[in-house]
N, C-alpha and C positions, 0 to 999 in steps of 0.2 A: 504493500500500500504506500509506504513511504516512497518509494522509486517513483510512482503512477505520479504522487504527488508533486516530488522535485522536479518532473516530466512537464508537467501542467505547468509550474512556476516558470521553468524557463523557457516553454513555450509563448507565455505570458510576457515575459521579462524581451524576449526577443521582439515580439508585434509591439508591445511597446514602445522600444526603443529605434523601433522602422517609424514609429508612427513620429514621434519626436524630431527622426533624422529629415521626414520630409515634411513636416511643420518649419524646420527650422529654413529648409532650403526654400520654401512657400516665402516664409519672410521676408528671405533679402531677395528674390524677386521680384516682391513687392517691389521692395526698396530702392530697386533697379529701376523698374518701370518705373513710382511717381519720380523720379530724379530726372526722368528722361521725359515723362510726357504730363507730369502734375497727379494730382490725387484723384481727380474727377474722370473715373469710369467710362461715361459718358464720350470725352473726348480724349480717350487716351486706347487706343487700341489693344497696348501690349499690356496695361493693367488689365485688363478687361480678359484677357486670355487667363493670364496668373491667376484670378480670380477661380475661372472655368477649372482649372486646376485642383484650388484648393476648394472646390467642392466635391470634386474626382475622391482628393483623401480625406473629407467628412472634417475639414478642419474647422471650428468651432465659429462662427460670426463675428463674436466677441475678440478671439484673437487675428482674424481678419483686419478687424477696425482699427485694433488698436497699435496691428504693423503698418497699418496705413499710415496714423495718426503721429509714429514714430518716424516715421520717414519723412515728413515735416517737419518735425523737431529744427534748429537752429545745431545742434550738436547731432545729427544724426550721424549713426556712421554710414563712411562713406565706398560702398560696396562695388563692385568693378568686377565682370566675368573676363580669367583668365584660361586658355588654355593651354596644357602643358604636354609635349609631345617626349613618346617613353618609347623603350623594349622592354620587355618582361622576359622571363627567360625562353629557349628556345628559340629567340631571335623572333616574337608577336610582339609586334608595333600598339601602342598603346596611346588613343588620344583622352587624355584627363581634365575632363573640363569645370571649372572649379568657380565661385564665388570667392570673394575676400576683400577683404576692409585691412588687407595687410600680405602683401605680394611675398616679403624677405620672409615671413611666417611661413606663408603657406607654401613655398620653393621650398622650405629647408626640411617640413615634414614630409614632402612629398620626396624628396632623395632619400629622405632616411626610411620610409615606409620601402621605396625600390631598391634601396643596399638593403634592407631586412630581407628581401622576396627575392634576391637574386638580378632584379633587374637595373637598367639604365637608364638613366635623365638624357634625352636625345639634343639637337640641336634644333631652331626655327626651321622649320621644312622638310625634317630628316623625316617623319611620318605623315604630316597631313598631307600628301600629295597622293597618300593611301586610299583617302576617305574621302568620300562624298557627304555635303548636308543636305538632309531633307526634311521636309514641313509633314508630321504628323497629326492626322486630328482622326478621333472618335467619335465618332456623331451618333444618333440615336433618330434611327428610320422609321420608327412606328410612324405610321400613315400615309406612307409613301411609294407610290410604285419602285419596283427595282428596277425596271428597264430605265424610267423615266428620271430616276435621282442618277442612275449610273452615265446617262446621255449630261444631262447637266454639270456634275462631277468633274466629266473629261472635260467639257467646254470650259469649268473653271480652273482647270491645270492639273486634274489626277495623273498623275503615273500609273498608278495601282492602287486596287479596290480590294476590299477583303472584306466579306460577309458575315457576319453571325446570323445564321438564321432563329435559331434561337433565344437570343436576346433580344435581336432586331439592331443590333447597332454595326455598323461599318466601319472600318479602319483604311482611311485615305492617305497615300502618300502624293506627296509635293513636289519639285523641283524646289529648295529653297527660293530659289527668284520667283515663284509664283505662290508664295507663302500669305504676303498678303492679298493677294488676289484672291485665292480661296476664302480666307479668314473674312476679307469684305463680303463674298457672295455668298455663304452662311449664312451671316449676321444678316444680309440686305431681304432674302429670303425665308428668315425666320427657321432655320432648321436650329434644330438643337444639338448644340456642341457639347460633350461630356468631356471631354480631353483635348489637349491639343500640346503640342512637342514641338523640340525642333532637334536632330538625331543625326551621329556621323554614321555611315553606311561604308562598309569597306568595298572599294571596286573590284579586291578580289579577294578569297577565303583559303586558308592552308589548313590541311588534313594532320592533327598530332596523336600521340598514341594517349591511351587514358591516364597515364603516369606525368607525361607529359602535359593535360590538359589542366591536374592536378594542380601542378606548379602554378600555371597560369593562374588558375581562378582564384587561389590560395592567396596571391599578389594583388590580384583584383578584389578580393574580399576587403583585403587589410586596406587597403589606397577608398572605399567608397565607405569603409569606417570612418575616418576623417573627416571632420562637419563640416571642412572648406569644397571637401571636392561633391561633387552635383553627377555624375556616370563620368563611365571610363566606358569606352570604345574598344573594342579589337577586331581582328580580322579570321579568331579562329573559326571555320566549320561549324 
């Protein structure tokens, strides 16, 4: 009984501390967005997204407001998305892309997480030449024809479509330059957005053994432990 229980607790203790890690990251993109386009919803597109977001992970209203509210503040901190381009071991390229309110912080744990993991702090361009960006959004299709939303879709810049038929909700990919082009015809059409991203996509994928993938994830684990870093990227399979 005891085991079931410490089972339960650090099942517990884990969903918790996921829930916290993406409360925290919801914050300073708040903080991001009103720094870039004001606190007003309304007219500010890429609040308005962050938002969509943090109702994706059930984050509370009250502390919605009150990152808002902070990010007006005269001492607000002043938050900046960095990305940081890696190996991990077996030679998988790693794009790390991070929040901070403090650059020389967050470089120094990020070499020290990849000396613990085996891996390498790369140089500007050694990996993102790897990786493709693209506009992710989850939208929710109840009442919609499919032929009719998937014609629409493409005309507002889909790549690729991906169905749940049992939820009813679709997952749309973007070309980042048609990011906001999609994100306006949503909005202008009234469809409902549950999620929306924006993602590096490897152009191409290498095949590792399981011991081998091991490593990797193990590096990855530890690197998106880190409250500065927001996903890491790779290119395995």
């Amino acid at each position: 009984m005891g085991r079931i229980f410490e089972k339960r607790k650090e099942k517990m203790f884990k969903r918790y501390a996921k829930m916290a890690k993406a409360f925290t990251k919801i914050g300073r993109e708040i903080a991001i967005a009103v720094k870039l386009g004001g606190p007003n919803p309304e007219s500010n597109p890429r609040l308005r997204m962050v938002l969509q977001n943090a109702k994706a992970v059930n984050m509370p209203k009250a502390n919605i407001e009150a990152a808002i509210k902070r990010a007006t503040e005269k001492n607000a901190a002043n938050y900046e998305e960095v990305i940081y381009e890696a190996y991990a071991p077996h030679g998988v390229p790693l794009l790390i892309e991070t929040t901070t309110d403090n650059p020389t912080r967050t470089v120094a744990n990020i070499r020290m997480h990849l000396n613990r993991g085996n891996g390498t702090l790369g140089t500007s361009g050694s990996v993102s030449f790897m990786f493709e960006r693209k506009g992710i959004f989850k939208i929710d299709a109840t009442g919609h024809n499919k032929e009719d939303l998937e014609l629409q879709l493409i005309d507002w810049g889909a790549e690729d479509i991906e169905w749940d038929d049992d939820s009813n909700e679709v997952i749309v990919t973007t070309a980042f330059t048609d990011f906001g082009k999609m994100q306006h015809a949503l909005e202008e059409n009234k469809i409902n957005v549950l999620e929306t991203n924006k993602v590096f996509v490897p152009t191409n994928t290498v095949e590792l053994s399981e011991e081998q993938q091991k490593d990797v994830l193990a590096l990855i684990e530890r690197l998106e432990e880190d409250d500065d870093v927001v996903a890491v990227y790779h290119n395995m399979a």
